[in-house]
N, C-alpha and C positions, 0 to 999 in steps of 0.2 A: 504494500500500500504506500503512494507516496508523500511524502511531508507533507502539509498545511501549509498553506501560504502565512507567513508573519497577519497579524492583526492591522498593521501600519501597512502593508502593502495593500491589502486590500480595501482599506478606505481610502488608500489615494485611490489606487483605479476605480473604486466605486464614485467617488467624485469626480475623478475627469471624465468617465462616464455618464454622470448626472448635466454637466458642464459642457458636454459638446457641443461643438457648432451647428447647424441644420446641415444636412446632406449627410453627416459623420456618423455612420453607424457602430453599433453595440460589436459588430463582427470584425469593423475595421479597428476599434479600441482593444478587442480582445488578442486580436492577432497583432499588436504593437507590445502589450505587453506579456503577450507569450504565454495568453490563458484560454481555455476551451470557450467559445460565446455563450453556451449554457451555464457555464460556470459562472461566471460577469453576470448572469441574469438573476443567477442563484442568491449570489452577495446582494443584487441589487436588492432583489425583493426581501432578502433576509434585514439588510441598511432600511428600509422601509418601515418593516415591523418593527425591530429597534429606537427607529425616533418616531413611531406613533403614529407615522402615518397612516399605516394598516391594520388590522386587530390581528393580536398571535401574541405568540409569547417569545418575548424578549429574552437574549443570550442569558443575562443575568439571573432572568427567572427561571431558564433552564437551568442553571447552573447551581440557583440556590434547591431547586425542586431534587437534584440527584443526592446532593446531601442531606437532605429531608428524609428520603430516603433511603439515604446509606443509614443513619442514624436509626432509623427507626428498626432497622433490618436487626441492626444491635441489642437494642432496646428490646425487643420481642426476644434474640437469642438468652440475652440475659433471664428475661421473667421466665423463660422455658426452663432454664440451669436451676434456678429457686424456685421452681413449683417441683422438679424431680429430687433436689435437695430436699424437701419440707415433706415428701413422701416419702423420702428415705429415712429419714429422721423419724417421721410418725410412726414408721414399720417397724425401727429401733427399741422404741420407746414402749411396745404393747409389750402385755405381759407374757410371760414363758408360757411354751407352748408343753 
């Protein structure tokens, strides 16, 4: 799979794409900077929902949503470890058989 573009590369091309002249297309800016046209269209619409212009969810909120989720993933493995500790414990504790 290969690298990510830098975060800084892609917001300049996403604005000299935003910025073009009339006639200048999306295919001629992508092939200047040596990126796929779908890709440039990708960022753009992705740059869109980021400043609001679109409705979606934003890098950020993706980003807080997977540690939300890692967290909780912990969180559940943990109460799983102490509901089987407090069973073992309770089986401990009955009287002789």
């Amino acid at each position: 799979m290969p690298k990510p573009y830098p975060t800084e590369f892609r917001d300049d091309v996403v604005r000299v794409a935003r910025n073009r002249e009339p006639g200048v297309t999306i295919e001629k800016i992508a092939n200047d900077f040596g990126v796929h046209p779908m890709t440039l269209t990708k960022w753009m619409r992705r740059a869109d929902i980021d400043d609001g212009n679109k409705p979606g969810q934003t890098r950020t909120e993706t980003a807080e949503l997977r540690e939300a989720r890692k967290r909780i993933r912990l969180l559940e493995q943990e109460v799983e470890v102490l509901r089987r500790a407090a069973a073992y414990l309770s089986q401990a504790n009955l009287p002789g058989k």
